[in-house]
N, C-alpha and C positions, 0 to 999 in steps of 0.2 A: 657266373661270377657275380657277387654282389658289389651296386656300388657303393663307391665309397661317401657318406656325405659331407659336404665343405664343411670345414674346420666353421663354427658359431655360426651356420646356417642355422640348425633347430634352435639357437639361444633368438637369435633376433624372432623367428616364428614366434616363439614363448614370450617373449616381451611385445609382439604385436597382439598376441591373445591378450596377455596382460592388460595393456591399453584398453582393448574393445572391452572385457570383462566389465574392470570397473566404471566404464562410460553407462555400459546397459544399464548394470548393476543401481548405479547412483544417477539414473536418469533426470527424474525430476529435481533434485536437486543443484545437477551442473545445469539443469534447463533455467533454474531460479536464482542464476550465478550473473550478476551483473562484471560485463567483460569491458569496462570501462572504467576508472579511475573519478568517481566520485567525492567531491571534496565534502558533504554533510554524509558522507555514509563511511565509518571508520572498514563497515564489512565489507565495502570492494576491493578492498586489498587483495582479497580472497581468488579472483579471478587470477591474479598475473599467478601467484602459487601454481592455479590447477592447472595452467597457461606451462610454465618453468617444469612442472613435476613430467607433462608430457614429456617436455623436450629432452628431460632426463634419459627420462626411457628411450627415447630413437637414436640419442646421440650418444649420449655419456657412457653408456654401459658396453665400457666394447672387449672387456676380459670376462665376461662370464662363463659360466661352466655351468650347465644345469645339472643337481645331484642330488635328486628327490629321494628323500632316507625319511625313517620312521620318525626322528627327532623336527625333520621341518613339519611333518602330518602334523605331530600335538604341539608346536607350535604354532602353529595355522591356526587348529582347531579351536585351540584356546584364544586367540584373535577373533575369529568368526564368531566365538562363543558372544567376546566380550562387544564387538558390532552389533550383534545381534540385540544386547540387553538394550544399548540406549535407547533404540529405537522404541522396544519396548517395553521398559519400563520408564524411560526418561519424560517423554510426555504425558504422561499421567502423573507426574511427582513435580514435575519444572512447570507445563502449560505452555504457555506463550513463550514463556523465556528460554522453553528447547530451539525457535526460531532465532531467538534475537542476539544468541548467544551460539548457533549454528552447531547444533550437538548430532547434527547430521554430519559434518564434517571430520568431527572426531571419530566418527563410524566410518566414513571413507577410506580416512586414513587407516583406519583396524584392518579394514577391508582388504585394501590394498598390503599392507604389510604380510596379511595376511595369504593372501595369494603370492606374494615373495617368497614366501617359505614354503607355499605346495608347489611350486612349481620349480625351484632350484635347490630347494632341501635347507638344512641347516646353515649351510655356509654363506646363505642370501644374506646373514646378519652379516658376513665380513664384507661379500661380494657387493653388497647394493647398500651399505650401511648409511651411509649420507641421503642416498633417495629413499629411503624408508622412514628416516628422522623428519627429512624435509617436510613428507608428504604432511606430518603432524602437526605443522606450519599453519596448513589451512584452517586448524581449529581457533576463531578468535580468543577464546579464555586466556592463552597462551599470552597475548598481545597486551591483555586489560593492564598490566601494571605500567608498561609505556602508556599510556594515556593519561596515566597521571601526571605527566611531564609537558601536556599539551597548555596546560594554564599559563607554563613557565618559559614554554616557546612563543606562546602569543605574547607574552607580556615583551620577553627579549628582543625577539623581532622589533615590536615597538620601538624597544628603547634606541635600536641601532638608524632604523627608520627616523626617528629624531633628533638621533648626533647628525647624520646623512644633512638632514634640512636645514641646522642649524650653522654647520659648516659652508654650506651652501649658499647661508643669509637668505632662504626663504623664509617670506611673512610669513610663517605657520605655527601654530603653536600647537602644546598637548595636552590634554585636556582628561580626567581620569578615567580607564574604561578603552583606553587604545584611542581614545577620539582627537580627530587629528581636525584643527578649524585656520582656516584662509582667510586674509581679509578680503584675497580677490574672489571670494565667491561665498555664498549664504550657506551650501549645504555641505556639512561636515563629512568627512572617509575617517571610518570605524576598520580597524584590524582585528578583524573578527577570528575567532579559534580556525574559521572554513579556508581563513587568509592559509594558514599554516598549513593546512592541510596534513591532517598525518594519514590520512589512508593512502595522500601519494609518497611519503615518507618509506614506509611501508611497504606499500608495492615495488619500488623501489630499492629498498633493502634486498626484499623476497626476487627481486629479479637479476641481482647483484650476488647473490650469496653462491648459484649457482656456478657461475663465470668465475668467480674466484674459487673453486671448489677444482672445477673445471682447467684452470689455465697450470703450468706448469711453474713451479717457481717456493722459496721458501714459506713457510707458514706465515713467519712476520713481516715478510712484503704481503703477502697477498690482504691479511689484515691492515698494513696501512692503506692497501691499493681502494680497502672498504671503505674507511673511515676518511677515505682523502673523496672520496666520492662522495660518500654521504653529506660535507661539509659543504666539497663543490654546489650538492642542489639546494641547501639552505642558502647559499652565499647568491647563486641563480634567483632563488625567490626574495631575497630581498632585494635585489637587484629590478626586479618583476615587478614587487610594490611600489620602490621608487618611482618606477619609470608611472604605474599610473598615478600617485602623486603630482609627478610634473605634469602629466595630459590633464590631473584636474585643477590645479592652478593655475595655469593658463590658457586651457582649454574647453574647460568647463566641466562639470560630471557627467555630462550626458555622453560626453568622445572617449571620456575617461574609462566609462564603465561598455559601451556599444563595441567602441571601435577597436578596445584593448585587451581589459580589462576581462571580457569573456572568452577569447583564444589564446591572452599571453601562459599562463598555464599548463596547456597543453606542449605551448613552446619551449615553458623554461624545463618541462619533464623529458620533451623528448631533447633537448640540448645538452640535459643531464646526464642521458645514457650515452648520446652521440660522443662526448668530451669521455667518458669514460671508457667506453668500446676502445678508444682511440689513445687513454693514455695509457695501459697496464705495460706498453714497452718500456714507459721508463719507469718503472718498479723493478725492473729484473723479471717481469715476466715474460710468456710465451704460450704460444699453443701448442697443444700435444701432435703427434700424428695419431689417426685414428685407424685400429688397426683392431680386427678380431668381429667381433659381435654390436655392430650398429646398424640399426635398421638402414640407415643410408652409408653404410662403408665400402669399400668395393664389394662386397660378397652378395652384394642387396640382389642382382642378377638371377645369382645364381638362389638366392631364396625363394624367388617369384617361381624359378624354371620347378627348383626340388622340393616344394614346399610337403607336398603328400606324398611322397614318397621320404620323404626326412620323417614325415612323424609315422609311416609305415614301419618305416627301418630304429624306432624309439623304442627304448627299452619299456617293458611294460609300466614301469613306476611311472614314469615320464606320460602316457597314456592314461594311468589311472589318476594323474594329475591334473590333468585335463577335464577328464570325467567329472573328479569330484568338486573342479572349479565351475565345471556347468550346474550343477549341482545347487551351488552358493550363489550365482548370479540369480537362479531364476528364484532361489529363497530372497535374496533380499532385494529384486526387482517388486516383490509385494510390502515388503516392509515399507521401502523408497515410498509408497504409496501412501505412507505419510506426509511428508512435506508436502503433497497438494492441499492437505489441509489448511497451511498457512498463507496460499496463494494470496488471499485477502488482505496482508497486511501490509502489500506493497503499496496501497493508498497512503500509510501513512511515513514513507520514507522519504527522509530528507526533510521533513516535515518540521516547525518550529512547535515546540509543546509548554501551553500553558496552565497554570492552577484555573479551571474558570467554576461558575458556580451554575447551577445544575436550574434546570425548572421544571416544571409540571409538564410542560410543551415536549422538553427533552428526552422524557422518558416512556417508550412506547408501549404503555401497559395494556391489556386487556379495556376495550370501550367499556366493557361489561361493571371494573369498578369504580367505584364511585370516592371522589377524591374528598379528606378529610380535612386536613392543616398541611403543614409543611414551613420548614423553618430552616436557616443556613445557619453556619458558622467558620471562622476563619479562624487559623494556626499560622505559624510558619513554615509547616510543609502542606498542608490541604486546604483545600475548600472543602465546607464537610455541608451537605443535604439530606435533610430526613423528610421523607415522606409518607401519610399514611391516608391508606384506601382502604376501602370497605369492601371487601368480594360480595358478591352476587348470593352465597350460604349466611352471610352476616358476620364474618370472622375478616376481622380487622388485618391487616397484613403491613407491616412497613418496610420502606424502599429506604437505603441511605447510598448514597453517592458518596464517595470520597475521591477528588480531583487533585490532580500535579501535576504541574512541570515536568518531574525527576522518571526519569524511566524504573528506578528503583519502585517506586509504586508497586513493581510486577512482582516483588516477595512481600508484600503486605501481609500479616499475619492477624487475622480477625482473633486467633486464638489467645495470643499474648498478652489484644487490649482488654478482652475479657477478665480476662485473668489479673490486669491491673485494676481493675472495677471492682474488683471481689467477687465474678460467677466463678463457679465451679465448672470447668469445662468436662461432662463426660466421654463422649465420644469425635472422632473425628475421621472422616469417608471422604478420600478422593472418589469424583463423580466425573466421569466426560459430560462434556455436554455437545459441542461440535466444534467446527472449525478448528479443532488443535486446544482449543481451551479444555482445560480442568478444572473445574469447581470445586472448595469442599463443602460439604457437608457435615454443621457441626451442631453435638446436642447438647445444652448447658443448663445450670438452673441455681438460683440462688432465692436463699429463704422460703422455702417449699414449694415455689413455683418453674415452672419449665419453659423453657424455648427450644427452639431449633432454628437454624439458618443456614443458611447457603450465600456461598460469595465464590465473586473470580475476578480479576486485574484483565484490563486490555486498551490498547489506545483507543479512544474514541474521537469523534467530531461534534460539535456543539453549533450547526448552525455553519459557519466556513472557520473552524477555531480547532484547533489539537489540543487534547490534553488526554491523561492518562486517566483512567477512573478507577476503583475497586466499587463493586456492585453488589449490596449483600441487600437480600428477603429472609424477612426474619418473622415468623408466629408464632404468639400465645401453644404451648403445646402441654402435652399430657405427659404423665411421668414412664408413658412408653414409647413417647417423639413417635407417634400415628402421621402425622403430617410430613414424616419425608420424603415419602413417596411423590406427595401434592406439590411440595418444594421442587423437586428434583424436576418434574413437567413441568413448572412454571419457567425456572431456567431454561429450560429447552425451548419453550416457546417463546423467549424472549431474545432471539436471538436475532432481531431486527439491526443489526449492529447501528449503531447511532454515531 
């Protein structure tokens, strides 16, 4: 007699694979996932996502049906295709900005959507439709046009922060810039954009979105149930800044900023969910019961007891599901093996970044040459440094530094200024060089003479100072650019990161 296996025992197995799949899979990358709510880093929002998309899968998903059909294969496939390219072609074409802009994430998400549909077939787009959408959350591209709304919230904040004192008839005045000055005390409190924080904004939203997706109840409460939350944690944060306000008026800044000022934060986030958790009854909401396929629903027992013997008793599709998701794990457990390239640029996170100007000291050429002139110049977006040495052969070589503030820096386009100059740009060659950086490689020439150069964008340090740089070597060349090869090693051996 065969038995029979419990009604969504194999669906919770499948979503337990699921889980471990993409964990493997995107190893290094959830390893480089900061699991904590950072106010200078907009990208830790990113965690509560990967945090919420779990809990998806163990709890949420308790009607599935697995129905692995031809249509979830070349859905998949086409998914897996499209994971696959970023990885590799994205950093050869982005550089740096495949990190800083987390185009591994966008791949997780493929990933994962993408094992949605091998493993439950076609109908994962109705069945799992919201955890599939969500998982795409964790890409920040998605995020960038809210941040333009950040100038507008620090400023706000301000403003209400100032009615707050003024009503209050404290000595304080405001001063332009957020700067807020006491007569009881010398050193002014700035409301800085980190005051506002939108990655806890953010994180927040993303850890909100699921719970109302989740709770039982009409569309348009559950939507105010959002927006009354969301409101609540601004209204908590200004609340937040007040209160160190008063600690630093009459307390002084050093209570204000020690003894408050670095834990209240954490307080007014977690006071934001606890109020929240706690109000959705008076919305008209409700919890569901949870019944069918949750890795923790009653049937979890009998998953642990039947677990090999349920995918014994699986129809072969369901098997060959499996398969071909082992398959994808261990391909793109090598790809993943990107992002350790960018391991390096957690020095410079959270970090404050200046225009600064470059020196001869700064830049770690070869002893071997010998240094000629050098001369600065200032813009409104750069510090610009040119420098020229002599190599060791007699061929003159120059260095120019271009420094920012602006993380934009990182689409610098050496080909455009050219081209505003009046060169003739011939050629241009994406070149790796290391760490996740990409170089180009370009060959120009005007009035029958030739050059070739090589440049690439990355944060750098100046001594104990941030700033962005573009780094291009540029020489005298021949009208067959013989020197790119020379170029292209010099890049690589200049990779003393500064």
């Amino acid at each position: 007699m065969i038995k029979q296996r419990p009604a969504g025992a194999l669906e919770a197995v499948l979503l337990a694979i699921l889980l471990l799949a993409t964990t493997i899979a995107f190893y290094s990358s959830i390893n480089q996932t900061k699991w904590y709510l950072d106010d200078k880093d907009l990208l830790s929002y990113v965690g509560v996502v990967l945090l919420m998309l779990a809990l998806q899968v163990v709890f949420f998903n308790t009607k599935l049906e697995a129905k692995p059909d031809s249509i979830g294969f070349a859905i998949a496939f086409l998914f897996y295709i499209a994971a696959a390219a970023v990885f590799i072609y994205a950093p050869a074409s982005m550089s740096l900005n495949f990190w800083f802009y987390r185009f591994d994430f966008l791949a997780l998400a493929l990933f994962f959507s993408a094992s949605c549909f091998l493993l439950f077939g076609s109908s994962a787009a109705q069945q799992m439709a919201f955890t599939i959408i969500y998982a795409f959350l964790s890409w920040p591209v998605l995020f960038l046009p809210i941040t333009e709304i950040e100038p507008f919230l620090t400023s706000f904040t301000g403003d209400v922060v100032h009615i707050l004192t003024t009503v209050l008839g404290m000595a304080i005045t405001r001063e332009p810039g957020n700067i807020f000055v006491s007569l009881t005390t010398e050193i002014p409190v700035i409301i800085a954009p980190e005051c506002v924080a939108l990655s806890a904004i953010l994180g927040f939203i993303a850890f909100m979105l699921p719970l109302a997706y989740f709770l039982e109840g009409r569309a348009n409460r559950k939507f105010a149930w959002l927006v009354g939350c969301v409101l609540l944690l601004l209204a908590l944060n200004v609340i937040r800044i007040m209160a160190v306000i008063l600690v630093w008026n009459y307390q002084g800044i050093t209570n204000a900023l020690t003894l408050f000022h670095s834990t209240s934060g954490n307080v007014m986030f977690n006071g934001a969910v606890l109020l929240s958790l706690i109000s959705f009854p008076f919305f008209g909401l409700s919890i569901p019961r949870l019944r069918g396929t949750s890795l923790f629903s009653g049937r979890f027992r009998s998953v642990l007891d039947d677990t090999w013997e349920d995918l014994l008793m699986a129809p072969s599709t369901i098997l060959l599901s499996i398969f071909c998701l082992g398959v994808a794990v261990y391909a793109f457990s090598s790809l993943d093996g990107v992002v350790k390239d960018y391991a390096w640029l957690s020095e410079f996170e959270g970090e404050e970044f200046h225009a600064l100007q470059a020196t001869h000291a700064d830049i770690p050429v070869p002893e071997s040459w010998n240094f000629l002139a050098s001369e600065t110049g200032f813009s409104d977006e750069f510090v610009v440094t040119r420098i020229i040495y002599e190599e060791p052969t007699g061929e003159q070589i120059q260095v120019v530094i271009y420094s920012s503030g602006n993380r934009s820096t990182l689409w610098f386009s050496a080909e455009d200024k050219l081209t505003e100059e009046g060169f003739v740009v011939t050629n241009v060659e994406n070149v790796a060089i290391a760490q996740g950086i990409a170089s180009k490689l370009i060959s120009y020439e005007r009035t029958g003479r030739f050059y070739t150069s090589i440049y690439w964008a990355q944060p750098a340090r100046f001594g104990n100072h941030f700033t962005y740089v573009v780094i291009i070597f540029t020489v005298g060349d021949d009208a067959t650019h013989s020197h790119k090869q020379h170029l292209i090693d010099i890049a690589r051996e200049f990779k003393n990161y500064f």
